[in-house]
C-alpha positions as CSV (number, residue, x, y, z in Angstrom):
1,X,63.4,198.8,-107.4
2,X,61.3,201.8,-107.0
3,X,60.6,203.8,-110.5
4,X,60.4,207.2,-108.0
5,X,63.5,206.7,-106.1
6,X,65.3,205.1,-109.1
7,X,64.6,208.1,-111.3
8,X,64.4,210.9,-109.2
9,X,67.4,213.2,-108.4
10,X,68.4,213.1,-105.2
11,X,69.4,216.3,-103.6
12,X,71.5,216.5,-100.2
13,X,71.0,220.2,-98.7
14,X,74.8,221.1,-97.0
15,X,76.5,224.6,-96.3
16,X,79.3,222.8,-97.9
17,X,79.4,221.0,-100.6
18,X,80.6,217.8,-101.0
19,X,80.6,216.0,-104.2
20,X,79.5,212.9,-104.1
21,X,80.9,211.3,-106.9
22,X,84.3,212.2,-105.2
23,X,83.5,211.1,-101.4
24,X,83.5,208.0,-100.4
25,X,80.1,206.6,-98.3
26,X,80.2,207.3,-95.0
27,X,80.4,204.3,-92.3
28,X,76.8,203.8,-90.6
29,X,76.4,202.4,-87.5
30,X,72.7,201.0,-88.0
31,X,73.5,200.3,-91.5
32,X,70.7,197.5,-91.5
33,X,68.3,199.8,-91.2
34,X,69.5,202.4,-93.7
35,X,67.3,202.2,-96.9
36,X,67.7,199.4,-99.2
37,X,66.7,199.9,-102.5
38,X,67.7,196.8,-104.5
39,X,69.3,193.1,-103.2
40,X,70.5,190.3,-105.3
41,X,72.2,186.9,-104.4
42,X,76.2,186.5,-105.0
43,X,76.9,182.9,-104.5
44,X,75.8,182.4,-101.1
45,X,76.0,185.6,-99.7
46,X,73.6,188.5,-100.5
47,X,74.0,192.1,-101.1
48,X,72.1,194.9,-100.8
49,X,72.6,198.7,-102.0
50,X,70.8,202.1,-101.2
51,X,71.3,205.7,-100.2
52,X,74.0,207.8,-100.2
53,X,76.4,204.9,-101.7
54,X,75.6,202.5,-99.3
55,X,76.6,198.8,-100.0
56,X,75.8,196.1,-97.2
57,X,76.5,192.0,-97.3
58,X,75.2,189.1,-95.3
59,X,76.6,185.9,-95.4
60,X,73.6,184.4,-93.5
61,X,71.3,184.8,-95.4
62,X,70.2,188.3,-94.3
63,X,70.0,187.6,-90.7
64,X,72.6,190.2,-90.5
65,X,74.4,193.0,-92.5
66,X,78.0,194.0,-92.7
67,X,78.4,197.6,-94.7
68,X,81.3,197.4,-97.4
69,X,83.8,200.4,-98.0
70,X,82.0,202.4,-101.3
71,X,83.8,204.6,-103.4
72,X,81.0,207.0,-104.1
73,X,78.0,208.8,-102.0
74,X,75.6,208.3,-104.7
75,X,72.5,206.5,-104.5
76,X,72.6,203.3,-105.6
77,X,69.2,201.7,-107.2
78,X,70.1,198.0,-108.8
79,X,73.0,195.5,-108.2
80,X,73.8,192.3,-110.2
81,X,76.0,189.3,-109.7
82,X,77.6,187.6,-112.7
83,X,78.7,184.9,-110.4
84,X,79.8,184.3,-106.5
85,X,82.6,187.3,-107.0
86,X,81.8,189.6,-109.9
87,X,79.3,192.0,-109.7
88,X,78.3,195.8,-110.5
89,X,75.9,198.3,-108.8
90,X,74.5,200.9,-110.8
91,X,72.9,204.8,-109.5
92,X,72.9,208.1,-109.8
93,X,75.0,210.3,-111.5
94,X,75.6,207.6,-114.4
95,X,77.3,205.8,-111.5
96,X,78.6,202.0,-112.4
97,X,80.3,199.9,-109.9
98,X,82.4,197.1,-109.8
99,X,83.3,194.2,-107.6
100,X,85.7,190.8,-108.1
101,X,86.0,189.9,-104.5
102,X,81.9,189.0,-104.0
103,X,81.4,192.7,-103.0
104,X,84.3,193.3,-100.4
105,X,85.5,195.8,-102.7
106,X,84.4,198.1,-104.8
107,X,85.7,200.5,-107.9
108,X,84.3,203.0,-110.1
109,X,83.9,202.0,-113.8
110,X,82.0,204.7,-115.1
111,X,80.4,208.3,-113.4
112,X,78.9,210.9,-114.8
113,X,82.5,212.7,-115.2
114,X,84.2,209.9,-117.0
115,X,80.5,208.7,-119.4
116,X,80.7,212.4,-120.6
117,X,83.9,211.9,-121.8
118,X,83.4,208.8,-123.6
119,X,80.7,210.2,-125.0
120,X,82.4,213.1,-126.6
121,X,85.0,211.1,-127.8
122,X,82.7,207.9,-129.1
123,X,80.3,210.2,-131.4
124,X,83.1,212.9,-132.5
125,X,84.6,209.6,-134.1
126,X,82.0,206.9,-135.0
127,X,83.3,205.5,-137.9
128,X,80.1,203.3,-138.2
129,X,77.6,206.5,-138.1
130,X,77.2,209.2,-140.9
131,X,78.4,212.5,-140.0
132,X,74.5,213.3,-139.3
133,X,74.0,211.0,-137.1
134,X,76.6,211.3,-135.0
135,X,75.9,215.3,-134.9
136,X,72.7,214.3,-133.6
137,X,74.1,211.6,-130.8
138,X,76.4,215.1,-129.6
139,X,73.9,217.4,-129.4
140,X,71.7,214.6,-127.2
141,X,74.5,214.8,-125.0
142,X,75.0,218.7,-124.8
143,X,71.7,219.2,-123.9
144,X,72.3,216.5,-121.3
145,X,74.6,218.3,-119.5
146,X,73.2,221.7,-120.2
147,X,70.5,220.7,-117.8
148,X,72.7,218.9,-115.2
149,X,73.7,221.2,-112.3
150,X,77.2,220.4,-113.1
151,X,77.8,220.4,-117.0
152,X,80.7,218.3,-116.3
153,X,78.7,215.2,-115.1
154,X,75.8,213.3,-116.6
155,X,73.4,213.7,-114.6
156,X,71.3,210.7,-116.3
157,X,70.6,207.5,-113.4
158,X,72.1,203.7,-114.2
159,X,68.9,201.9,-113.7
160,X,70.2,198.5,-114.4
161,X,73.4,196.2,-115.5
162,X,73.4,192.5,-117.0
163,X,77.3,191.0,-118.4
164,X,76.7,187.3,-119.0
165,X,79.4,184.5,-118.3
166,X,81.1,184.9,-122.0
167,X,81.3,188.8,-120.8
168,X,78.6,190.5,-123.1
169,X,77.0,193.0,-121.2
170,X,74.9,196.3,-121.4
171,X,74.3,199.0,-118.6
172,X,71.0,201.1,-119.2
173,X,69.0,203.9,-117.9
174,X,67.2,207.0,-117.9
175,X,66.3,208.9,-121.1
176,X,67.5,205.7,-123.1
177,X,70.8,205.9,-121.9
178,X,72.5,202.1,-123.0
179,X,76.1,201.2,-123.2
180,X,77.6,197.6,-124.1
181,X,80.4,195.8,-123.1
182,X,82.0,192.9,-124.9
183,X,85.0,192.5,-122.9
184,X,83.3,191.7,-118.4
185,X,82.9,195.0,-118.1
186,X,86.9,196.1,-118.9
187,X,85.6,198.6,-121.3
188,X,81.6,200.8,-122.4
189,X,80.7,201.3,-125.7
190,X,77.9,204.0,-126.1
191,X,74.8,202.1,-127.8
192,X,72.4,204.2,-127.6
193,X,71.4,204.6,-131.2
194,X,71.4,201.3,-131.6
195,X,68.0,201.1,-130.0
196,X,64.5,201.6,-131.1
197,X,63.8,204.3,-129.2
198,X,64.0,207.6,-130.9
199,X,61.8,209.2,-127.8
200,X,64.5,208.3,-126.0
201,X,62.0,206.6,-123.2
202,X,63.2,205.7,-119.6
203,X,64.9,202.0,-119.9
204,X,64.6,199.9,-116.4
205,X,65.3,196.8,-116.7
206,X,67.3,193.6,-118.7
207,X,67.6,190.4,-119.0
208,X,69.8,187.9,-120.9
209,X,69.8,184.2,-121.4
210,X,72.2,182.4,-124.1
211,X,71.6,184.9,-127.3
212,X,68.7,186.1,-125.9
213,X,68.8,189.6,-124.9
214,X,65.8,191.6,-124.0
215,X,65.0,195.7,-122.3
216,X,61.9,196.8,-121.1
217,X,61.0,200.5,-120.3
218,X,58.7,202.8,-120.2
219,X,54.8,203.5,-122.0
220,X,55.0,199.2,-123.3
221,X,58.3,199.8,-124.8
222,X,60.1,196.0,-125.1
223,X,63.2,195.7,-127.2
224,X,65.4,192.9,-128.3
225,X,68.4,192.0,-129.7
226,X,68.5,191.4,-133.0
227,X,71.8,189.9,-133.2
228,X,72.6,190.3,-137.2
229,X,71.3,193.8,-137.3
230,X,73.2,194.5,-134.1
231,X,70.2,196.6,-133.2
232,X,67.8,196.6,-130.3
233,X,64.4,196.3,-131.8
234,X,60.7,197.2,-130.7
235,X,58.5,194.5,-129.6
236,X,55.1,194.9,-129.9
237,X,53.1,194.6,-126.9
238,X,49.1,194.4,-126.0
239,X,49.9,197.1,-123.1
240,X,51.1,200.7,-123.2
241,X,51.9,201.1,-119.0
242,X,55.3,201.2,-117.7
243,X,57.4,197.5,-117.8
244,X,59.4,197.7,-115.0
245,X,61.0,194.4,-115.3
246,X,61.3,191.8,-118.2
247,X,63.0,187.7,-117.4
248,X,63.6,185.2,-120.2
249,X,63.8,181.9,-119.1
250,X,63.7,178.7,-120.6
251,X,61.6,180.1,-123.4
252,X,59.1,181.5,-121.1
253,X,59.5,185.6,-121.6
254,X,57.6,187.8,-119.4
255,X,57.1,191.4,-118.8
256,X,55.4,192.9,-115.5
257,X,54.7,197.0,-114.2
258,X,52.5,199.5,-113.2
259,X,48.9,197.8,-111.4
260,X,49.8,194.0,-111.2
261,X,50.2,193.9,-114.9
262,X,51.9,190.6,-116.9
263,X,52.2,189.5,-119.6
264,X,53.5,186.2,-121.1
265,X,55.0,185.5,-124.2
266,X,56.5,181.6,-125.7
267,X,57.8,182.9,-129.2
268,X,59.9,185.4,-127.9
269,X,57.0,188.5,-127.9
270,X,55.5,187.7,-131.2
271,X,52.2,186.6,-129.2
272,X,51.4,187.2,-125.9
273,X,49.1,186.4,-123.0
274,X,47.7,188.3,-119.8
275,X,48.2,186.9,-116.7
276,X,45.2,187.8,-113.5
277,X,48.1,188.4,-111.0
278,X,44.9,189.1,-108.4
279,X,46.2,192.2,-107.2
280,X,46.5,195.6,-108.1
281,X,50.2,196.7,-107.3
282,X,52.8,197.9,-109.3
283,X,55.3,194.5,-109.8
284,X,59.0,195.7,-109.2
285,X,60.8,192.2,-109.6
286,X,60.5,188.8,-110.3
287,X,62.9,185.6,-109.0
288,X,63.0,182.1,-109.8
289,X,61.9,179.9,-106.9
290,X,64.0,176.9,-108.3
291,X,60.9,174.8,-109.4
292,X,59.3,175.6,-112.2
293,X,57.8,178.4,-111.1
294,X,58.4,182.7,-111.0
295,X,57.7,184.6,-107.7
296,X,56.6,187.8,-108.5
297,X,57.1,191.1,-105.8
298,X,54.7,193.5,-105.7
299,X,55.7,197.4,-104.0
300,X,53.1,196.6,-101.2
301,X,55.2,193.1,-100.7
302,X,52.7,190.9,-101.7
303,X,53.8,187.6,-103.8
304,X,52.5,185.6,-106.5
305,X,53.8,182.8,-107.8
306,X,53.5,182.2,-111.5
307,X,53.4,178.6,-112.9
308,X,55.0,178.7,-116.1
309,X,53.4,176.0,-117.4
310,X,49.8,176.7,-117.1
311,X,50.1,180.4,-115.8
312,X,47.9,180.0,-112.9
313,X,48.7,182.0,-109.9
314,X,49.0,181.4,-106.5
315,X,48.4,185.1,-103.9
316,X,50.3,185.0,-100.8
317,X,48.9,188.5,-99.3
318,X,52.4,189.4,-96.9
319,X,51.8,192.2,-93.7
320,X,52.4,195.3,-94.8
321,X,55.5,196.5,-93.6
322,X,56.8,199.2,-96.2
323,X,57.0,199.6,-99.6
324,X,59.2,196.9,-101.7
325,X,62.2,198.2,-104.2
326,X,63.7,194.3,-105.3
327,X,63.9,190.8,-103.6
328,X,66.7,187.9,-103.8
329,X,66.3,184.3,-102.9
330,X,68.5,183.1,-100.0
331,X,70.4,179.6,-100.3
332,X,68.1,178.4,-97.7
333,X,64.6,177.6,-99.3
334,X,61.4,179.0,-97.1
335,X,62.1,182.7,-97.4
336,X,62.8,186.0,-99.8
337,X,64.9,188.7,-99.1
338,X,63.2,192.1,-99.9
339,X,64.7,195.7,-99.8
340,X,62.8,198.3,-97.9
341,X,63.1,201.9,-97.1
342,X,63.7,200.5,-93.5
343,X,66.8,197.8,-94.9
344,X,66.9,194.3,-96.0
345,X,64.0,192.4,-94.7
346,X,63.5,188.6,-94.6
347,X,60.1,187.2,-95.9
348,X,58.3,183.5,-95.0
349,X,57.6,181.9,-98.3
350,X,57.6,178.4,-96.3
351,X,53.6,177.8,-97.8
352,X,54.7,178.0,-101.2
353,X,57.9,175.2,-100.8
C-alpha cells in the first residue's frame, strides 16, 4: 500500500457532481489495467482493490481479472480476507466494505456519513469516559468535519482492517482514527481513546494472532493490546521513521517502513533487533512464503526474504516495472502477486522455492 495514495485526498474534477459515497463504481472495460492499490488472497482466489471503488477477482491465480459490482466510487487502499468468503476493503471517505460471498458482493458498513454519526452518538453517551473526556473525543470530531469539504462526511481514509476467526476486529486509519468490533464486523465501536496516541499520529497497519494484537504508524509509533487494561499501549522502538506494516507470527514480531528499515523483536517489542534488508526502499508489505520464512515487498518491487530463525536475508533484485502498493501469495508456489498503478501483476519467485 502506498503511504501517498493511501493518505492523500483524492479529488475528481466534474461540472457535475457526483458523490461518490452515493454512486456505485463504474464498469471498466480494461479493468486489469486500472490501478491496483492493495491485493490479498481469499481462499484460492485473489482480490484486488484500487481507484475510484474498483474491486477485481481472479480465480487463477491472477492470470486474469473479473471486476465485481462496488457500492461506492471511492478509492479503495487495503483489503482483508478473514477466510475463503468474508472479507472487508477499506478507503476513502472512512469507507468500510463488506463481503460474505468471497468478494462477489459487496455492502457498505461504515462511510464517512454513517462514522459521523456514530460518533456523535458514541461520545455524547460514553458511560465509561468522564464528562471531560468525552467533550474532548466531540470536539476531535467537529474539527474533523469542520475541515472536510462536506461537514457531513468524515473525511478521514480507512487505512487498514483485521477481524480474527472468534470475530474481534479493529478498522484503523488516518489521524488515529480506530474502531473495534467484537461481533465479525455486525457492529463499530469508536476506540480511539483507547490508544496511546494523544498526537493522534497516522495508523497504517495491524496484525493479530491468538491474543496478540499489535498497530504500527507513523514517526516509530507501535502499539499493543493490552488485554486487561483494554488499552492500546506504546511500544518502544529503536527507530523514529514511519512503520508501514507490523506481522506477529509465531512469536517472531516485526516492524518494516520508510528506507528498507526492520526491525525484529522475540518478546513481543520489549527488545529488538535490526535487520540489513540490503536495499534502500521503503517496505510496504510483508507475506509468509509457507516455510519458515517472511518475503518482504519493497515500493521499487524488490524482495527479500527474511529467515526468521537466524534473520539472514536473501535479495532478489525484480525489473522495475512500477511502483509496488501490497502483494499476496497465489495457491500455486513460484510466484507473488503485486498491485501496481498499472493492475495486478504476477512476480517469479521460482529461485527462492
Amino acid at each position: 500500500m502506498s503511504p501517498v495514495l493511501a493518505s492523500a485526498q483524492a479529488e475528481q474534477a466534474s461540472s457535475s457532481f457526483h458523490d461518490p459515497l452515493q454512486q456505485s463504481a463504474l464498469t471498466q472495460l480494461g479493468a486489469a489495467s486500472e490501478p491496483a492499490l492493495a491485493v490479498t488472497r481469499a481462499g484460492e482466489s485473489l482480490v484486488s482493490v484500487g481507484l475510484r471503488g474498483l474491486i477485481m477477482i481472479s480465480n487463477d491465480d491472477g492470470e486474469t481479472w473479473t471486476q465485481s459490482p462496488s457500492p461506492v466510487a471511492v478509492d479503495l487502499v487495503q483489503v482483508y480476507f478473514q477466510n475463503e468468503l468474508n472479507g472487508w476493503a477499506v478507503g476513502h471517505d472512512s469507507v468500510l466494505l463488506s463481503t460474505t460471498d468471497g468478494g462477489l458482493s459487496w455492502v457498505v458498513q461504515l462511510d464517512g456519513r454513517s462514522l459521523v454519526t456514530l460518533l456523535k452518538k458514541h461520545y455524547a453517551n460514553a458511560s465509561d469516559l468522564d464528562e471531560f473526556e468525552a467533550e474532548s473525543m466531540l470536539r476531535e470530531v467537529d474539527l474533523a468535519t469542520s475541515t472536510s469539504s462536506d461537514p457531513d462526511i468524515m473525511a478521514t481514509p480507512f487505512l487498514d482492517v483485521f477481524v480474527d476467526e472468534q470475530g474481534e476486529g479493529y478498522v484503523l486509519g488516518a489521524f488515529g482514527m480506530l474502531l473495534r468490533t467484537t461481533d465479525n464486523g455486525a457492529s463499530w465501536e469508536p476506540w480511539t481513546e483507547h490508544t496511546d496516541n494523544d498526537r493522534r499520529m497516522h495508523l497504517y497497519s495491524i496484525d493479530m494472532q491468538g491474543d496478540e494484537v499489535y498497530l504500527s504508524g507513523e514517526q516509530g509509533l507501535l502499539m499493543r493490546l493490552d488485554r486487561e487494561a483494554q488499552r492500546f499501549v506504546q511500544i518502544e522502538t529503536p527507530y523514529t521513521g514511519t512503520f508501514f506494516g507490523v506481522r506477529v507470527s509465531d512469536g517472531v514480531l516485526i516492524a518494516y517502513g520508510l528506507r528498507g528499515n526492520l526491525y525484529v523483536s522475540r518478546d513481543s517489542g520489549d527488545n529488538w533487533q535490526q535487520v540489513n534488508t540490503q536495499q534502500q526502499a521503503t517496505l510496504v508489505d510483508a507475506v509468509s512464503d509457507g516455510a519458515g520464512h517472511i518475503l518482504l515487498v519493497s515500493e521499487r518491487g524488490e524482495l527479500i526474504r527474511l529467515n526468521t530463525e537466524t534473520l539472514e536475508t536473501d535479495l532478489i533484485a525484480v525489473p522495475y516495472s512500477g511502483q509496488v502498493y501490497s502483494s499476496a501469495k497465489p495457491e500455486k508456489p513460484g510466484a507473488l502477486i503485486v498491485a501496481q498503478f498499472s493492475g495486478p501483476r504476477k512476480i517469479d519467485i521460482s529461485q527462492f522455492q
